[in-house]
N, C-alpha and C positions, 0 to 999 in steps of 0.2 A: 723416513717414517714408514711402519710395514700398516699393515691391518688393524693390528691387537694393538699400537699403537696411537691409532688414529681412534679405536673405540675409545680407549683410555681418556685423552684429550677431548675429545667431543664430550664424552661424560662427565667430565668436571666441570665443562665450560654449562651444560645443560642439566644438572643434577638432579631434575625431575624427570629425568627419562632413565630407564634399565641397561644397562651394559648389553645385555640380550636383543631389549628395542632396538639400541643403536648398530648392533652389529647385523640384523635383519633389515633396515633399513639401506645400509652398505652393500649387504647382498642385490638384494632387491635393484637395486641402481645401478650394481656391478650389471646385474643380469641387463637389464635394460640397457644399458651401454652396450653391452658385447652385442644383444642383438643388433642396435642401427647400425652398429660400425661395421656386422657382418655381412649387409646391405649394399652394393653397391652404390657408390656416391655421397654416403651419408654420411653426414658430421657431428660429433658430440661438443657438445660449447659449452664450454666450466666459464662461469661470471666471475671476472677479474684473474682469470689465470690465461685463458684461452682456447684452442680450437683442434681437436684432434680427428685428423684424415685419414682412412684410409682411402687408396689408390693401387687398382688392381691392372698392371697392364700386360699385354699379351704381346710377344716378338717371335719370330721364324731364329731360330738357330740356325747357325753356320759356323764356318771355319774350324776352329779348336776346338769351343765349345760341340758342335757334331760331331768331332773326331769325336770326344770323350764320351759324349753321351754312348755312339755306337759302340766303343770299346766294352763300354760297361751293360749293353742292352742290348747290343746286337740287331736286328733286323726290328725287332720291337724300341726302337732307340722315336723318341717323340719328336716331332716335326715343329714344333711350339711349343714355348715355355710361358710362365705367368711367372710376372715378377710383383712382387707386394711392398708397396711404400707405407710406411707409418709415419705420419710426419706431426709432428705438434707446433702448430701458430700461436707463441707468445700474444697476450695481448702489451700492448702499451704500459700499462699499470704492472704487471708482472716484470717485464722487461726493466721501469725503472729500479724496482725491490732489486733485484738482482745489482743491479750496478751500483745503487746505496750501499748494500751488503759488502761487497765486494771492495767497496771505496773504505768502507767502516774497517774490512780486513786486514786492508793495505795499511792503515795508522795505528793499528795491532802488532805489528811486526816492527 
């Protein structure tokens, strides 16, 4: 389900709100979201879906990895990299929809 999607469906389900409301509302929350996530530490928690982290962490290069770096950067080659984890925490209620789904799929075939 993309964006214009999700306007669509919310609109029908709420028919006293404007396709425009709705998709300003989406922005708005989008916005808001990117910023705490761009926060370090900070977690976004969607009710009954789950928990989405970011984790930013820093390590010294070596080995291959410095080889390449240097080949490609030469004396300006960085001494430390940041690695960035996105990680999304099912909650429990999401977790079973999935495996109901999934069980439903399987007696379809």
């Amino acid at each position: 389900m993309n964006h214009r999607q999700t306007i669509r469906e919310i609109s029908k389900r709420l028919p006293r709100l404007k396709r425009r409301d709705v998709a300003e509302v989406l922005e708005v929350m989008t916005e808001l979201w990117l910023e705490e996530l761009a926060q370090p530490g900070q977690t976004v928690t969607v009710a009954d879906l789950g928990k989405l982290v970011v984790e930013v962490q820093n390590f010294h290069s070596g080995g291959t990895v410095q080889q390449r770096l240097q080949q490609k950067y030469g004396s300006r080659a960085p001494k430390t990299l940041k690695r960035i984890y996105v990680r999304f925490r099912p909650t429990a209620k999401f977790r079973k929809a999935i495996q109901v789904a999934s069980i439903e799929e399987g007696q379809v075939e």
